[in-house]
N, C-alpha and C positions, 0 to 999 in steps of 0.2 A: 436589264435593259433589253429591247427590244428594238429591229430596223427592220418597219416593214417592207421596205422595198427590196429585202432577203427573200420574202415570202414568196413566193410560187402562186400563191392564189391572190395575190394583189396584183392587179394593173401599175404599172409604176414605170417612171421617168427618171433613171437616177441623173444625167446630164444636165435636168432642168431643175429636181426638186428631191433633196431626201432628208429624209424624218429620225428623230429618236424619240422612242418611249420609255421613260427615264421613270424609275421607282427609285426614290431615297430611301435611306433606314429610317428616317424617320413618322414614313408615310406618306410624306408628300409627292404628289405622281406629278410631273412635266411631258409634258408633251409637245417639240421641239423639231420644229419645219425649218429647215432652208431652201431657200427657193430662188431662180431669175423673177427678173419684174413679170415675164410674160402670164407665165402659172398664176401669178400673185395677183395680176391685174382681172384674170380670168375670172380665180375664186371669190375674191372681191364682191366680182360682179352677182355671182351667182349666191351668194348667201351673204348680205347684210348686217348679221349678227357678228361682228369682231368690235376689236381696240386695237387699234395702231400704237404702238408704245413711242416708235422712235422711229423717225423717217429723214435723217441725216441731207440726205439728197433732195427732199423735196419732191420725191417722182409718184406719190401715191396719192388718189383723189382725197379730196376732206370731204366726204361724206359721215356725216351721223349715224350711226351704229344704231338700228334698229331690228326687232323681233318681231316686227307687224307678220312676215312672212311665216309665222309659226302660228301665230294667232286661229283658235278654234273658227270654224267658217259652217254657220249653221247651213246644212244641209236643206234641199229644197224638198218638199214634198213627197215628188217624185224619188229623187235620191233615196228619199229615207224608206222610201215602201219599196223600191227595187233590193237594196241594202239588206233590209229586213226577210226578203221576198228568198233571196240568196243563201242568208245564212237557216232559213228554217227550211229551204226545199235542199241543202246539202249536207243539215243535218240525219236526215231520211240516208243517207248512206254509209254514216256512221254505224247507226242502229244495224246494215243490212252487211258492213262487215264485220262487228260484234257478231252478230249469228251465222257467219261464216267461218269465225274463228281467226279474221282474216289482219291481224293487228298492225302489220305496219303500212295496210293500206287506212287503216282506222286512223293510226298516227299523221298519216299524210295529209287525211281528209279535216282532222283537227286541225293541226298545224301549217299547212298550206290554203287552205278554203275557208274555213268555219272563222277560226282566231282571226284573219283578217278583216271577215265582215263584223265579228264583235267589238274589233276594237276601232272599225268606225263608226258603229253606233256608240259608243263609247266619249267618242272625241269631242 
């Protein structure tokens, strides 16, 4: 089990909201919020994609549970050739800390610059 509002590197509200991450023997993982209405009403709002199982009180909107919000969003024109424009003029510094020897700036320029433009030509 895991709490991450123990973490240090999470933002976290234990008064209003705290969590367990639950591994069974048998594999099966939970992942287990409590929370006030306020947080709940908040997150609600901000991402679409849940199921209310059980709302006893009555106090949670009936909204339909939708994933439109995730939905791939063709990129315009412009987008795609700046995107593009991006990932080919910052892979030029890849190459140029390779022949530096210079690898965790290499790493950085993968992993923070480059990977993010592939994987929105990608999307």
């Amino acid at each position: 089990m895991q709490y991450p509002e123990e973490n240090s590197f999470y933002e976290n509200d234990v008064e209003n909201c705290y969590g367990w991450l639950i591994q069974f023997t048998d594999g099966n993982r939970l992942d287990l919020h409590v929370c006030t209405l306020t947080p709940v009403l908040k997150d609600l709002k901000r991402d679409g994609l849940y199921k209310i199982l059980f709302d006893k009180d009555n106090c949670l909107p009936n909204i339909k549970a939708t994933d439109r919000e995730y939905w791939v969003k063709k990129p315009t024109e412009l987008q795609f050739s700046h995107t593009c424009n991006e990932f080919w003029w910052s892979l030029n510094n890849v190459a140029k800390g390779l022949w530096r020897e210079e690898i965790p700036y290499v790493m950085d320029m993968l992993n923070y610059v480059i990977r993010p433009q592939l994987t929105r030509l990608l999307q």
